[in-house]
C-alpha positions in Angstrom: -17.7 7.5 -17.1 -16.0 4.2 -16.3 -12.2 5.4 -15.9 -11.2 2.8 -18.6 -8.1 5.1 -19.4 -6.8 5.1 -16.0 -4.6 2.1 -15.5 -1.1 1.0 -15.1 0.0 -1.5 -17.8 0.8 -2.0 -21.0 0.5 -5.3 -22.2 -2.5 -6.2 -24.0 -3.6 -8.9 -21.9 -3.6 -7.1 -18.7 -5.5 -3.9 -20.7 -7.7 -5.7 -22.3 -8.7 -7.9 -19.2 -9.6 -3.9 -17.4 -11.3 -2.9 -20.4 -13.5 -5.7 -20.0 -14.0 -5.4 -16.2 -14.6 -2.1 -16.2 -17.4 -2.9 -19.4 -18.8 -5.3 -17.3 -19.3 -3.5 -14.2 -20.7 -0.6 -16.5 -23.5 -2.9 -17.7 -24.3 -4.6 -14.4 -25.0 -0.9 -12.9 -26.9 0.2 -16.3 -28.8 -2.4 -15.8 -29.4 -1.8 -11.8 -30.0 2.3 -12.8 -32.8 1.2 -15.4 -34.4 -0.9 -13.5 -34.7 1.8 -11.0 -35.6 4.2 -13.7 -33.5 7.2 -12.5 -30.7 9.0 -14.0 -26.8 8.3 -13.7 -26.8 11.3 -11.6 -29.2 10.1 -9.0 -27.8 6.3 -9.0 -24.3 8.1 -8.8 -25.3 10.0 -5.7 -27.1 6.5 -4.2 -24.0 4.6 -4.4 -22.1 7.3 -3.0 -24.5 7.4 0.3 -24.1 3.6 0.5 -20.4 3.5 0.6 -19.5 6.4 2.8 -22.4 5.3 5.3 -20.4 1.8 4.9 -17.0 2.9 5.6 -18.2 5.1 8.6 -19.3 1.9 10.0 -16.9 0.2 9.7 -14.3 2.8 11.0 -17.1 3.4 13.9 -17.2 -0.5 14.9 -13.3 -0.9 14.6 -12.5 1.9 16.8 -15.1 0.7 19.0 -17.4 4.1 19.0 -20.2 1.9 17.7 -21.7 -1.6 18.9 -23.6 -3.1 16.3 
């Protein structure tokens, strides 16, 4: 689930220091799902709305089409 196995380098240093982002991030959002109490699925589909309502704002206020 955290695409730890998807990376570019192979120096341990560099590995380990993704390894151990990617760990981190996956307990700061285990700990944001619990508290929520609702599955991965649901939290997945959450974060999802967040950032592509995000990105469409920002797209919309950088072309202009939306004055916020």
């Amino acid at each position: 689930c955290c695409n730890i196995g998807n990376f570019f380098v192979r120096k341990r240093f560099p590995v380990l220091g993704h390894i151990s982002l990617a760990m981190r991030a996956f307990f700061i959002l285990e700990k944001i799902r619990i508290d929520k109490k609702i599955t991965w699925y649901e939290f997945r589909r959450e974060l999802n709305r967040i950032a592509v309502g995000n990105a469409i704002i920002s797209l919309c206020k950088e072309t202009g089409l939306l004055l916020i």
